[in-house]
LOKE-715783 format. One record per residue (C-alpha): residue number from 1; residue in one letter; x, y, z. Coordinates in steps of 0.1 Angstrom, whole numbers. Layout:
REC     k   r      xx      yy      zz
REC   NUM   A       X       Y       Z
...
***
This chain:
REC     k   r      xx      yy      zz
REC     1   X    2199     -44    -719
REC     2   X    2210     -61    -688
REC     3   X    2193     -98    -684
REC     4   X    2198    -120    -659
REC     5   X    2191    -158    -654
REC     6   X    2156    -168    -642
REC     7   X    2170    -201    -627
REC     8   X    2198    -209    -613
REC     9   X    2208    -242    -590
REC    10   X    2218    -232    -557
REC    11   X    2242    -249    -532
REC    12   X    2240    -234    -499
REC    13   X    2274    -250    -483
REC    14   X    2290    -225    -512
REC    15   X    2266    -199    -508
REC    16   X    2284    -164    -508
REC    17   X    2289    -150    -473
REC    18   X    2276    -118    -472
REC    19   X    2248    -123    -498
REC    20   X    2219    -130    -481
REC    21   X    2228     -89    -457
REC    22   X    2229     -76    -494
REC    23   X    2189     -79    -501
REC    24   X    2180     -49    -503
REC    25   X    2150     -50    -496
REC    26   X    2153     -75    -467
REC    27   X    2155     -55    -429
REC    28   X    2152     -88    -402
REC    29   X    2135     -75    -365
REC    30   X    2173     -93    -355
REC    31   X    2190     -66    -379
REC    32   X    2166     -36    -366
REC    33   X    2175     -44    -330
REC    34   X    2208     -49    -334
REC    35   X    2210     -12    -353
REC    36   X    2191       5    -327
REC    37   X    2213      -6    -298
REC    38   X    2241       7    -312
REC    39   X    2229      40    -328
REC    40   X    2225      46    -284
REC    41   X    2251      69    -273
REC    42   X    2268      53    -246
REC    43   X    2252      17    -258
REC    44   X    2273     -12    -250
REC    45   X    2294     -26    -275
REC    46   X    2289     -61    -292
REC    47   X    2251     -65    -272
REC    48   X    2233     -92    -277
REC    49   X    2207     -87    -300
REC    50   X    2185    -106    -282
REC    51   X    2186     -78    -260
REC    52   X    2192     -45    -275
REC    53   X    2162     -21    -271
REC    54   X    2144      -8    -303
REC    55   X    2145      28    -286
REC    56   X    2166      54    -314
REC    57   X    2188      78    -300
REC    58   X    2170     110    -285
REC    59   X    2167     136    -315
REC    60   X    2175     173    -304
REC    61   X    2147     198    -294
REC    62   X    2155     221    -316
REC    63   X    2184     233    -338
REC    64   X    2215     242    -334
REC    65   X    2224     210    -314
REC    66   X    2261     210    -297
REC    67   X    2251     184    -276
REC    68   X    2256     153    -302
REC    69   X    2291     171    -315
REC    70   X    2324     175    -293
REC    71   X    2337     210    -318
REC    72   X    2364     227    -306
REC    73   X    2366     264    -323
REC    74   X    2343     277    -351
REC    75   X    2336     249    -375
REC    76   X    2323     262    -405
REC    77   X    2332     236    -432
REC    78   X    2308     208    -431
REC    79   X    2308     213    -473
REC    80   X    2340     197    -469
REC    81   X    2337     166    -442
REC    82   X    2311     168    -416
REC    83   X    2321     157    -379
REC    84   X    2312     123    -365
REC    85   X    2282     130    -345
REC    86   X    2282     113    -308
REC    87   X    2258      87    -316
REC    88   X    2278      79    -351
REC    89   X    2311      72    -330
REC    90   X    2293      52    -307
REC    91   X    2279      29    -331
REC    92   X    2315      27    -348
REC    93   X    2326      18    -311
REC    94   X    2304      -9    -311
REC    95   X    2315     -21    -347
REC    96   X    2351     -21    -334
REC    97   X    2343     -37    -301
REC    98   X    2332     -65    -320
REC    99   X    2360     -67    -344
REC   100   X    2387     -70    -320
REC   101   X    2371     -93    -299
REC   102   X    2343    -117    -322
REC   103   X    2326    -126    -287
REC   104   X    2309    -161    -292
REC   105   X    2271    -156    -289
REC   106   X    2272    -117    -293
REC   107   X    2248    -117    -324
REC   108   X    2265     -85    -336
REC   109   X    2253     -77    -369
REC   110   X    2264     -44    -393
REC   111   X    2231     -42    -409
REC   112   X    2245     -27    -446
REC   113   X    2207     -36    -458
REC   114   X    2197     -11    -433
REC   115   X    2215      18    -448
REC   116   X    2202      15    -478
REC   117   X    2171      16    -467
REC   118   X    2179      42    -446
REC   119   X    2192      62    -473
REC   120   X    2163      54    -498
REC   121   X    2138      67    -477
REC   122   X    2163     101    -474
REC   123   X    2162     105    -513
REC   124   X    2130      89    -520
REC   125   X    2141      57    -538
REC   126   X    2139      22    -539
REC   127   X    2162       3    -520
REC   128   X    2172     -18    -552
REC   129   X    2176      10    -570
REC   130   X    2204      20    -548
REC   131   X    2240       6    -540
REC   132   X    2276      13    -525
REC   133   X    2301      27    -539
REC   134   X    2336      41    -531
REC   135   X    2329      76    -541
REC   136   X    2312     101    -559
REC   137   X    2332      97    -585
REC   138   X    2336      63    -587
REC   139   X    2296      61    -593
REC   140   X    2293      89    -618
REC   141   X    2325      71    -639
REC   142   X    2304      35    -635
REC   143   X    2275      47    -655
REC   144   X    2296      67    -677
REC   145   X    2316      37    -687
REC   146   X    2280      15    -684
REC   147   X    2267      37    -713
REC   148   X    2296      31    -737
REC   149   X    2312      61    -735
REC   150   X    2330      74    -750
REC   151   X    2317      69    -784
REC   152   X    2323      88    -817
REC   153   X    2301     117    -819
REC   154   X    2281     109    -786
REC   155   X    2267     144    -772
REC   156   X    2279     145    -734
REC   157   X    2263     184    -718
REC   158   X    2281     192    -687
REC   159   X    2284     225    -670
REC   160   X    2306     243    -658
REC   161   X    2294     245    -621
REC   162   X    2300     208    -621
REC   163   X    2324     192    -594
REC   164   X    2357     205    -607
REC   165   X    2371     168    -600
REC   166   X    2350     156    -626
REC   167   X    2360     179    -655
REC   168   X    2393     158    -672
REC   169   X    2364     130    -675
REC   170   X    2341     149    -697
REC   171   X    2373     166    -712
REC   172   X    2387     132    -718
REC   173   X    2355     121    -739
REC   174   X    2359     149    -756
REC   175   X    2395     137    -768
REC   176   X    2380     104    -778
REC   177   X    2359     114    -801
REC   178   X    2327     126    -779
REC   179   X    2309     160    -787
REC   180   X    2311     171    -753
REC   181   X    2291     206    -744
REC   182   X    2298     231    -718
REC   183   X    2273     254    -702
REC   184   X    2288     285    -691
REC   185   X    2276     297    -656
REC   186   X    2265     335    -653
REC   187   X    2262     353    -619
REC   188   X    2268     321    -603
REC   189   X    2241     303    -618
REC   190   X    2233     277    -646
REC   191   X    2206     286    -668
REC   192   X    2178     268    -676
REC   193   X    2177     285    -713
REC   194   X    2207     277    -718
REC   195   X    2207     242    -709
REC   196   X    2174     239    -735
REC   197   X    2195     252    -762
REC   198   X    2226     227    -752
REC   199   X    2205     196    -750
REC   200   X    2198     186    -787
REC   201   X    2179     161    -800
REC   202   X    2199     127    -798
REC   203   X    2221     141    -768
REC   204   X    2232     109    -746
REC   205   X    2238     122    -716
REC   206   X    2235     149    -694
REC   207   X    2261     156    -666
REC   208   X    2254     179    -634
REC   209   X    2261     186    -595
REC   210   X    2224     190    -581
REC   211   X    2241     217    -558
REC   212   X    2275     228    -567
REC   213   X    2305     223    -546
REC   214   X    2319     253    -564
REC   215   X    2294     280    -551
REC   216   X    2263     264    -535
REC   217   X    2242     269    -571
REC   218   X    2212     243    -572
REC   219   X    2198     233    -605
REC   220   X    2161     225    -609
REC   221   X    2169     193    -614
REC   222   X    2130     179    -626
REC   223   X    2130     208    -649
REC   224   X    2165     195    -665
REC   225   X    2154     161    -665
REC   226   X    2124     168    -687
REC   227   X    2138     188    -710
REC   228   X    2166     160    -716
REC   229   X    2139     131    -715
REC   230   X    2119     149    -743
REC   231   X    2151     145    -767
REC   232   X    2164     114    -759
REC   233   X    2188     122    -730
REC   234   X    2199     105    -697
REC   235   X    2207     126    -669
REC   236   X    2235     123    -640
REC   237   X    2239     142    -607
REC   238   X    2261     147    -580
REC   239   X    2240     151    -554
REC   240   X    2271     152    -524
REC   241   X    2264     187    -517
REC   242   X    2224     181    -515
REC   243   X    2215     148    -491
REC   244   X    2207     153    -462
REC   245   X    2206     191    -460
REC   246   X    2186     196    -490
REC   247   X    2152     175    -495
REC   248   X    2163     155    -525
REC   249   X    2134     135    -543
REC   250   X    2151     113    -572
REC   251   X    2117      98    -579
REC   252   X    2098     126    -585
REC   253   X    2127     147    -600
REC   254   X    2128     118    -629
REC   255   X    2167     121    -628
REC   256   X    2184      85    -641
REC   257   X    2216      83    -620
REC   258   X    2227     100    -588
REC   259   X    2258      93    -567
REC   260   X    2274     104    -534
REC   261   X    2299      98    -510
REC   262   X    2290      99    -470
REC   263   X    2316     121    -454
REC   264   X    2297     155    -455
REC   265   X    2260     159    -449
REC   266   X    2256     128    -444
REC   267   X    2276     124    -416
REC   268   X    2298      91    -424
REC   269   X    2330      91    -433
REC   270   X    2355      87    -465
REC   271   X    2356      55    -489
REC   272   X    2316      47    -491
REC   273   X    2289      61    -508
REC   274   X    2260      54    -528
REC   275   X    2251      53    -563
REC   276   X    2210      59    -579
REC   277   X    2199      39    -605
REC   278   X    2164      44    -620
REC   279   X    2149      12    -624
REC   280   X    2133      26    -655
REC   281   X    2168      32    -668
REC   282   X    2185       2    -665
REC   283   X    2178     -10    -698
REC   284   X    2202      16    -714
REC   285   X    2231       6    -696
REC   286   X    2258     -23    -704
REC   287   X    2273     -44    -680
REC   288   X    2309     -36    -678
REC   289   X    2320     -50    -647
REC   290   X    2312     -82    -626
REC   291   X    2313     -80    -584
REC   292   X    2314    -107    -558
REC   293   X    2288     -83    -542
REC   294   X    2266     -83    -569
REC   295   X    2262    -116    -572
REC   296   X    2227    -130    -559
REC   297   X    2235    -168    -561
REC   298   X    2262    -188    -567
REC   299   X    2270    -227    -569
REC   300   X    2302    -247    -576
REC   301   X    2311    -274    -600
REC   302   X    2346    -280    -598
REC   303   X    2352    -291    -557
REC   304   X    2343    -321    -537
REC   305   X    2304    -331    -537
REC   306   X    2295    -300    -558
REC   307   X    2266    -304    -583
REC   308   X    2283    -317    -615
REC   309   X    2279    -295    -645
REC   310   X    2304    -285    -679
REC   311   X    2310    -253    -666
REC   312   X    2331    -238    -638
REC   313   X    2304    -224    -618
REC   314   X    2267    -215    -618
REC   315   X    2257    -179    -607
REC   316   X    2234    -147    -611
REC   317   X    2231    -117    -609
REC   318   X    2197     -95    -599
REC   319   X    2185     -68    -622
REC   320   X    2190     -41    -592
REC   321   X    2218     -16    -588
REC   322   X    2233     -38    -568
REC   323   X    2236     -64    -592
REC   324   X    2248     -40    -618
REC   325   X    2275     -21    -603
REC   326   X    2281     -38    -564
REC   327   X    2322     -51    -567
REC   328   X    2341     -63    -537
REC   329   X    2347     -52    -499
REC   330   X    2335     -20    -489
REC   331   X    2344       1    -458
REC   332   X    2325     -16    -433
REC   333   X    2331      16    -404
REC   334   X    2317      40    -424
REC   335   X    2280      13    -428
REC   336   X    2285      12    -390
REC   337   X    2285      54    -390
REC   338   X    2258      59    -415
REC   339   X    2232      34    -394
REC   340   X    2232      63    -369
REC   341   X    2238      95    -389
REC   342   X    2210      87    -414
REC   343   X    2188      79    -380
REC   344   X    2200     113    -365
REC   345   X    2192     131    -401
REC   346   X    2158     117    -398
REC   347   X    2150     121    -369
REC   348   X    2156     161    -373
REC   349   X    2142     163    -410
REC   350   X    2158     174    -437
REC   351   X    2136     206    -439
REC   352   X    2142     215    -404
REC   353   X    2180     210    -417
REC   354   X    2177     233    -446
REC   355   X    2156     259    -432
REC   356   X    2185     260    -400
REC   357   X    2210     262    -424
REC   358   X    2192     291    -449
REC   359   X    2190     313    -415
REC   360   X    2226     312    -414
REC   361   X    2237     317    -449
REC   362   X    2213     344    -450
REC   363   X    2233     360    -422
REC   364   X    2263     352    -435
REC   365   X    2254     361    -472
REC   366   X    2245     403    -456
REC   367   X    2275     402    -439
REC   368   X    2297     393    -465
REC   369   X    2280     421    -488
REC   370   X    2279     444    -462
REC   371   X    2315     442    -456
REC   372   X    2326     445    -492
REC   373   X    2330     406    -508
REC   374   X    2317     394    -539
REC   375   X    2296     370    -533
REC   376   X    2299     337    -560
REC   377   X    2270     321    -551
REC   378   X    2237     338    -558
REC   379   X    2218     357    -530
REC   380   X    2184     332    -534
REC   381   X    2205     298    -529
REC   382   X    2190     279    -499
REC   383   X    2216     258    -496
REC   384   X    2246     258    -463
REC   385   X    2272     270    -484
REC   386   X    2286     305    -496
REC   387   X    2313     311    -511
REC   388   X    2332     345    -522
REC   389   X    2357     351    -552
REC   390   X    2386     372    -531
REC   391   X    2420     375    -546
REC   392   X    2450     357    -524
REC   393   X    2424     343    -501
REC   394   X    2451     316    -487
REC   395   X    2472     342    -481
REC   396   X    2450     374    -471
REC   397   X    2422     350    -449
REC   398   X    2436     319    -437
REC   399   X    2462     332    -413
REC   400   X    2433     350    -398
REC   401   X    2408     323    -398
REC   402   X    2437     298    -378
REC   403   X    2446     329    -354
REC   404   X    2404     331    -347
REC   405   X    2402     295    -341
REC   406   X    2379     290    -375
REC   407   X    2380     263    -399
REC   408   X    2365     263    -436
REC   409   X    2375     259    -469
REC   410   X    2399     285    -481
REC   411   X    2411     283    -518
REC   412   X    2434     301    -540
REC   413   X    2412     329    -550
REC   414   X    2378     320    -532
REC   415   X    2370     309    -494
REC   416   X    2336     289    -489
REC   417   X    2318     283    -455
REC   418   X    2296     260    -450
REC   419   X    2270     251    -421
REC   420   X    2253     227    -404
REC   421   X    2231     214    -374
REC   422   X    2257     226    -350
REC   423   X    2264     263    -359
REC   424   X    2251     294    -343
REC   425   X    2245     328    -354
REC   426   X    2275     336    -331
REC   427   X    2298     310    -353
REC   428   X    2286     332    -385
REC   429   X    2297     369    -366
REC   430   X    2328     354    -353
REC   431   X    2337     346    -390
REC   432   X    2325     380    -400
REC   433   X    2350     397    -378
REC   434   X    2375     374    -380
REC   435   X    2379     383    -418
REC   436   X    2369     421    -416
REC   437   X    2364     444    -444
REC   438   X    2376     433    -478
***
């Protein structure tokens, strides 16, 4: 159980820089303003914030929207990094702006409080329930280690439509002494009966990609997380392949832990993400690491006119996510991105995302049959990705995809397009005759 210290002395000439921006639950009108001017497209860089405009940038009319994308060819792999939107780069413009010149008096501010908000309200959350991290992985190995895995005999269920870069961990614990399952997947899909008969009483944890990367597959997560509560589990998901083109709702799914990186539906970029804790679930997690960032005050004993005191320092740490897991530095660009892109997402819904998306994939799915592929992921999936097992698919699709002008994710023995807010129905039959028959 984590505890932290219900009083600690406070000395504000040491107090930690960025401390007071990492209060979660703390959004200033100077912060808001400051976010909405450069969410703008076309705002001007390093405003004052005394006079930036509350007004958020203009959402589309309707879907697909080109306008807020500069695309050249078919783009059909958002599944594997989504393109800065207009409004994202200008708000990065106005992040570098003021990094290469630090005008005196320009009141820029990067607002990392406001993301999380931002991306609590995506997921319903609580924005101290939520925190940066590098990656997806980086989260999902955080509470993995935070639980004291591995552990002799320690039940780990996984499955195997989990992210495939995730599978030497569970594999790993395995080694050391864990008794890790494996669900099989059949047609594509997970089963729920099969994960009821995996999850035995005592079972520590349970392991899972909300949507798979590998085929688009989406678990019932709530479903899942009951079944694991009534035995004793705690349940993990990946839910990269799910915000912000799936409605996602970790509080009413009950799920423990959830983590994600930025750089596909969410629109930021590479080296940030977030990780979920459950506030409810805190207490079964050790603290294994200790972050400058996670830090909530801090005072001095050892330099000139400190406070005296025995010890080095004074300091401590809230019982949030942050203060649990938050470490050093993180990628300040990709905040400056995700202040617009979770606006943007917002602004459209997350239904009107999904049902946009389902049109296409539906599309895509028929033409894919019609044409003679084997579809991997099943034919119900309302997610905006589809992928196909096809024998040699670098070698037989690729060169036709580049000679089209199409981009998606073409593997060894499968090819996977994804969609999003940009595509067309003509982006879909391009693709379908670009490929041809099987």
């Amino acid at each position: 159980m984590i505890h932290s210290p219900r009083r600690v002395i406070m000395n504000e000439s040491f107090r930690l820089p960025l401390i007071a921006e990492m209060h979660m639950s703390e959004i200033t009108r100077r912060n808001w303003l400051a976010l909405s001017a450069a969410t703008l497209a076309g705002a001007a860089a390093c405003r004052s914030t005394a006079d930036a405009s509350p007004a958020a940038a203009q959402p589309p009319s309707s879907l697909p929207d080109r306008s807020n994308f500069d695309l050249e060819g078919v783009y059909l792999n958002a599944g594997s990094q989504h393109p800065i939107s207009r409004p994202a780069r200008a708000s990065l413009e106005a992040y570098l702006q003021n990094r290469a010149h630090h005008a005196p008096g320009a009141g820029y501010e990067l607002g990392s409080s406001a993301a999380v908000e931002k991306f609590a309200r995506l997921v319903n959350a609580d924005p101290d329930e939520i925190t940066f991290v590098q990656s997806t992985t980086t989260g999902e190995q955080m509470i993995v280690r935070s639980l004291m895995l591995p552990a002799p005999g320690a039940r780990v269920v996984t499955d195997t439509l989990h992210f495939f870069g995730s599978v030497p961990l569970y594999m790993e614990l395995g080694k050391a002494g864990c008794d890790v399952a494996w669900v099989n997947h059949k047609d594509g899909r997970i089963l729920l009966e099969d994960m009821d008969r995996a999850i035995t009483p005592g079972t520590r944890l349970v392991a899972l990609s909300l949507v798979s990367t590998v085929n688009g597959f989406q678990h019932d997560l709530k479903a899942i997380c009951d079944l694991a509560h009534a035995r004793g589990a705690l349940v993990y998901a990946d839910i990269i392949h799910a915000a912000g083109c799936v409605p996602v709702d970790l509080h009413a799914s009950g799920v423990d832990f959830a983590a994600c990186a930025s750089y596909k539906w969410l629109m930021g970029d590479f080296g940030l993400g977030f990780l979920y804790v459950r506030r409810g679930a805190r207490e079964a997690l050790t603290r294994t690491q200790y972050g400058y960032y996670g830090v909530s005050s801090f005072t001095s004993h050892v330099y000139p006119f400190d406070p005296p005191r025995d010890e080095v320092a004074s300091y401590a740490f809230p019982d949030t996510a942050t203060g649990l897991f938050a470490l050093g530095t993180y990628s300040h660009t990709t905040v400056a991105l995700l202040n617009a892109s979770l606006d943007y997402i917002a602004s459209i819904g997350v239904e009107t995302i999904q049902r946009h998306a389902a049109a296409l994939t539906t599309r895509l799915k028929q033409g894919l049959l019609s044409q003679g592929y084997t579809l991997m992921t099943p034919e119900e999936a309302a997610t905006p990705l589809v992928a196909c097992a096809y024998e040699n698919a670098r070698a037989r699709i690729a060169p036709k995809l580049k000679e089209a002008g199409i981009t998606t994710t073409v593997s060894a023995n499968r090819f996977r397009p994804s969609v999003s807010v940009f595509n067309t129905a003509e982006d879909i039959d391009l693709f379908l005759a670009a490929i041809g028959p099987a």
